[in-house]
C-alpha positions in Angstrom: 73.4 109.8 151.9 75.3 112.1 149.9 78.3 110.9 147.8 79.3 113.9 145.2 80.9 111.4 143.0 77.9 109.0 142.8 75.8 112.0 141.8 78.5 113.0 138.9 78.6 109.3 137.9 74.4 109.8 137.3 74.7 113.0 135.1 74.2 111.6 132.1 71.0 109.5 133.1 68.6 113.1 132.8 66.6 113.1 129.0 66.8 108.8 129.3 70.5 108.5 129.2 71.8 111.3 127.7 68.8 113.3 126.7 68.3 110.1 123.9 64.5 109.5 125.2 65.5 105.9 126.6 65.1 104.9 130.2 64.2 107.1 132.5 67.1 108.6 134.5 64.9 107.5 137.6 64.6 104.3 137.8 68.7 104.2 136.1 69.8 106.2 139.5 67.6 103.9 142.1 68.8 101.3 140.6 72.9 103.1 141.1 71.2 103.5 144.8 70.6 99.8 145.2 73.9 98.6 143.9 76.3 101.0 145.6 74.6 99.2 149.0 74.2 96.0 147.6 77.1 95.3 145.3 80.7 93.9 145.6 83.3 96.3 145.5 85.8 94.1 144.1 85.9 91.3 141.7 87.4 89.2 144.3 84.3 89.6 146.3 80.5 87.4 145.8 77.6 89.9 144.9 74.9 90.0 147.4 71.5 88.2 146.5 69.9 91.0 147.9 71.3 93.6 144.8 69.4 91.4 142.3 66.2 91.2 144.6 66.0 94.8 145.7 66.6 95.9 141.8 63.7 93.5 140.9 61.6 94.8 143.6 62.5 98.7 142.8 61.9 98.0 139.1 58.8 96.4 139.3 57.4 99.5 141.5 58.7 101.9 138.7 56.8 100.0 136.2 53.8 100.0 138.6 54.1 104.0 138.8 54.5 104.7 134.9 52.1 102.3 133.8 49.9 105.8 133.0 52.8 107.4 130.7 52.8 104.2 128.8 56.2 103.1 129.9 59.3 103.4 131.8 61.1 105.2 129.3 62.0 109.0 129.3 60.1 109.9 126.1 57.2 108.6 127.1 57.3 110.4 130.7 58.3 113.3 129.5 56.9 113.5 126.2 59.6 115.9 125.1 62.3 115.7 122.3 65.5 116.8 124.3 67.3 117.5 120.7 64.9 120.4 120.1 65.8 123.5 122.1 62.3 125.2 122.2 61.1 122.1 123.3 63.4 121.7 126.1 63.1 125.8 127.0 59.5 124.8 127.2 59.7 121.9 129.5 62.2 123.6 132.0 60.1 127.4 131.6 56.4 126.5 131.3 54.4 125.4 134.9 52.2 123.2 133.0 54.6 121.6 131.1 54.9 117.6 131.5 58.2 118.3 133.6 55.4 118.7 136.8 54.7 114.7 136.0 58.6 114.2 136.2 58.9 115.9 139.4 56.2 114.1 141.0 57.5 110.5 139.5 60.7 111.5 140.8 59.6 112.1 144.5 57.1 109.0 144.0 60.3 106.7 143.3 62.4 107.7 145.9 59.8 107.1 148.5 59.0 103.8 147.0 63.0 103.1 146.8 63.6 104.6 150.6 60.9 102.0 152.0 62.1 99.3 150.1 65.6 99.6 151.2 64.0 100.3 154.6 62.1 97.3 154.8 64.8 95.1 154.0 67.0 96.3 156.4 64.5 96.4 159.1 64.2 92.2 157.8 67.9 91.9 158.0 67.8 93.5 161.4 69.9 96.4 160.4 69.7 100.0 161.4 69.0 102.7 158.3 
């Protein structure tokens, strides 16, 4: 699925919404995933159960897969203060900076998020 605006919309989720150190821009974007399938689109409209369930579901996997860093929040992933520049060049420029343990948690949470959402519609009978 690729939705350019859905990925601007995200932007700000990288450092823990906006580089402030607070939840990781991970589990913010599966969650974005879950309710752009899941969610009403208008007001009018009665949200799906399943949004609420699949969010639970998806959050408690995150928590399961940071449970090492201490927490689900981006300073604790990371370990790195995104208002200091050498700091950051570090991150982005060294191989064994902690940004290896992002990448991996990234790739870890998408495959946990893609089977969740396909188990649920292989439950609702509905193609992927």
């Amino acid at each position: 699925m690729k939705d350019e605006t859905a990925v601007k919309a995200v932007g700000a989720y990288g450092g823990g919404i906006a580089a402030s150190g607070s939840v990781c821009g991970t589990l913010l974007g599966g969650i974005a995933m879950i309710s752009s399938i899941y969610s009403r689109s208008s007001l009018d409209e009665k949200e799906d159960p399943r949004m609420w369930a699949m969010s639970n579901k998806f959050m408690r996997e995150f928590e399961n897969l940071t449970e090492s860093f201490g927490g689900i929040n981006c300073r604790d992933i990371a370990r790195v203060d995104w208002k200091d520049r050498n700091a950051v060049k570090t991150y982005y420029s060294e191989p064994d900076s902690n940004r290896k343990d992002c990448i991996r948690l990234v790739g870890d949470a998408a495959y946990v998020l893609g089977t969740l959402l396909e188990q649920e519609a292989e439950r609702k009978g509905e193609r992927s």
